[in-house]
Structure formats: C-alpha cells, structure tokens
Residue, then its C-alpha position, 0 to 999 in steps of 0.5 A: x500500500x503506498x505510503x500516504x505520508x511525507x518524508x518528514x512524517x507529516x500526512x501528504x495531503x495530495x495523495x490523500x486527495x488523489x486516493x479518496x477522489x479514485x474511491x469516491x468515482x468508484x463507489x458515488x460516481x461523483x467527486x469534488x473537485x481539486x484542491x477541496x480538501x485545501x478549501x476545507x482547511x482554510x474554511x475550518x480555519x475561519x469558522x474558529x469563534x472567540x473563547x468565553x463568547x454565548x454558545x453559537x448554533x448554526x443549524x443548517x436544514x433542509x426542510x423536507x428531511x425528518x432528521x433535520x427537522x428532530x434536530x431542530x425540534x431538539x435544539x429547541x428543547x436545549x434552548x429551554x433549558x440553556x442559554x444557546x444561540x440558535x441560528x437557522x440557516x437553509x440548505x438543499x440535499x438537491x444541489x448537494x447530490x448535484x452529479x451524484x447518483x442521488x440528484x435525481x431522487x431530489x429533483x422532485x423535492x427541491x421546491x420547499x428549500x427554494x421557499x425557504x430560501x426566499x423566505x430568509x432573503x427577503x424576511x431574515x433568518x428568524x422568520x424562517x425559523x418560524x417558517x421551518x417550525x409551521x412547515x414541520x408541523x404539517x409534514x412531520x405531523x408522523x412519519x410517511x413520504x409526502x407528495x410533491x403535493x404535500x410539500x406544496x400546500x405545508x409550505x404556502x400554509x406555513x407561509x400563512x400561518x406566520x403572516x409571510x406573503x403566499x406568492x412566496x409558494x410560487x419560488x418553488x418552481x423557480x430558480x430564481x433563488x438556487x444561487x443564494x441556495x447553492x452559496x447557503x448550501x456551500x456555507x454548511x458543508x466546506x467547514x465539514x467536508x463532502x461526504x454530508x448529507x443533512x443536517x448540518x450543525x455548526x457548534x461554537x464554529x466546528x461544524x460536522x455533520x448531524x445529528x441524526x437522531x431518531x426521535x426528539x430527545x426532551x428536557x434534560x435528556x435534551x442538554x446531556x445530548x448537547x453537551x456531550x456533542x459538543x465535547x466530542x467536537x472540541x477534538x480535532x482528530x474526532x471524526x465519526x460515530x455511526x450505526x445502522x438506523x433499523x426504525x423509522x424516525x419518530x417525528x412527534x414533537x409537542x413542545x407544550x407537553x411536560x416531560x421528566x428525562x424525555x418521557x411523555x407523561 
C-alpha cells in the first residue's frame, strides 16, 4: 500500500486527495473537485469563534428531511433549558447530490428549500425559523413520504400561518433563488467536508455533520445530548460515530407537553 505520508512524517495531503477522489468515482460516481480538501482547511480555519463568547448554533436544514427537522425540534428543547444561540440557516440535499447518483431522487423535492430560501432573503433568518417550525408541523405531523403535493400546500400554509406573503409558494418552481441556495448550501458543508448529507450543525464554529437522531430527545435528556456533542467536537482528530438506523424516525414533537428525562407523561 503506498505510503500516504511525507518524508518528514507529516500526512501528504495530495495523495490523500488523489486516493479518496479514485474511491469516491468508484463507489458515488461523483467527486469534488481539486484542491477541496485545501478549501476545507482554510474554511475550518475561519469558522474558529472567540473563547468565553454565548454558545453559537448554526443549524443548517433542509426542510423536507425528518432528521433535520428532530434536530431542530431538539435544539429547541436545549434552548429551554440553556442559554444557546440558535441560528437557522437553509440548505438543499438537491444541489448537494448535484452529479451524484442521488440528484435525481431530489429533483422532485427541491421546491420547499427554494421557499425557504426566499423566505430568509427577503424576511431574515428568524422568520424562517418560524417558517421551518409551521412547515414541520404539517409534514412531520408522523412519519410517511409526502407528495410533491404535500410539500406544496405545508409550505404556502406555513407561509400563512406566520403572516409571510403566499406568492412566496410560487419560488418553488423557480430558480430564481438556487444561487443564494447553492452559496447557503456551500456555507454548511466546506467547514465539514463532502461526504454530508443533512443536517448540518455548526457548534461554537466546528461544524460536522448531524445529528441524526431518531426521535426528539426532551428536557434534560435534551442538554446531556448537547453537551456531550459538543465535547466530542472540541477534538480535532474526532471524526465519526455511526450505526445502522433499523426504525423509522419518530417525528412527534409537542413542545407544550411536560416531560421528566424525555418521557411523555
């Protein structure tokens, strides 16, 4: 096996590149282009957040995936009990499978991020946050594959619901918004890599992948979540937990029910 280090011990970044380029062709047909790994670094490099300041979360969604919506629902709960900053921002698992075997499984879904989109350009990441909660709401009501239809009408309700205009429904059949998309979308995964689906999270500045959790852990149980995320990211040579997803997720989420170590009571 060739050696993937330098003669002075330190990794050589090109021929790691070169080796995980061939292997992403081979298993994706599909890999980033040269020189992102040089990219990832630099992005990495300028995600860094001064010491002592409130925690900040950047959650990066998009908005037809149940994972980020339990991520969501999740933080919300952290944000009861901890003083968090919480920023909602959007992404789109179409753009991000662009060229993949995946992009044409998204193509039919993409029209919710495109609102959302328009939802954050023209009334701010707050209001799409609220936006993204009245969406959930309707189509994370419990679990199925929605319609195109589905997402259609959850997303102009949602936009009624929270007073935004409805013509912002029409954004979905329309790229007019896929390059502030792309560049939000890009904005999410180059801290983390190219091997990310949704959600991604930024804590404090490291940003990673997930989590993909299978149902909305509640009140405390919520926090010890958070905190043990967040030490784990604290290590930079940290880079993977994983295991086979064997159940459907649970997307029940009712904020206004008390729970005790969540559990519904």
């Amino acid at each position: 096996m060739e050696r993937l280090v330098s003669s002075n011990g330190a990794p050589d970044l090109a021929k790691w590149e070169i080796a995980v380029t061939a292997y992403l062709k081979k298993v994706q047909r599909h890999a980033p282009p040269r020189g992102t790994l040089q990219r990832i670094e630099a992005a990495r490099a300028s995600n860094a957040t001064i010491p002592g300041a409130p925690t900040v979360v950047d959650l990066y969604v998009d908005p037809i995936c149940p994972y980020t919506w339990i991520a969501s629902c999740w933080l919300r709960e952290v944000g009861r009990l901890r003083a968090i900053d919480v920023r909602h921002h959007v992404m789109s698992l179409h753009l991000l499978n662009a060229g993949g075997v995946l992009e044409k499984r998204y193509a039919g879904m993409v029209g919710p991020s495109r609102v959302a989109m328009a939802v954050v350009q023209q009334h701010g990441r707050e209001a799409f946050a609220t936006w993204h909660r009245e969406f959930g709401h309707r189509i994370f009501d419990h679990w199925r594959f929605p319609t195109p239809r589905e997402y259609r009408a959850a997303a102009l309700d949602a936009l009624v619901a929270t007073g935004l205009p409805a013509a912002l429904a029409e954004v979905a059949v329309s790229d007019a918004y896929d390059d502030a998309l792309r560049a939000s979308t890009d904005a999410a995964i180059l801290p983390v890599g190219f091997d990310v689906g949704t959600p991604v999270v930024h804590i404090d500045g490291v940003a990673f992948f997930g989590p993909i959790l299978n149902a909305v852990p509640m009140g405390d149980a919520a926090v010890r979540l958070f905190d043990g995320i967040r030490l784990v990211s604290e290590s930079q040579d940290f880079f993977e937990f994983k295991r086979s997803r064997i159940a459907p997720p649970d997307v029940w989420y009712a904020p206004q029910e008390r729970y005790d170590e969540g559990v519904r009571t």
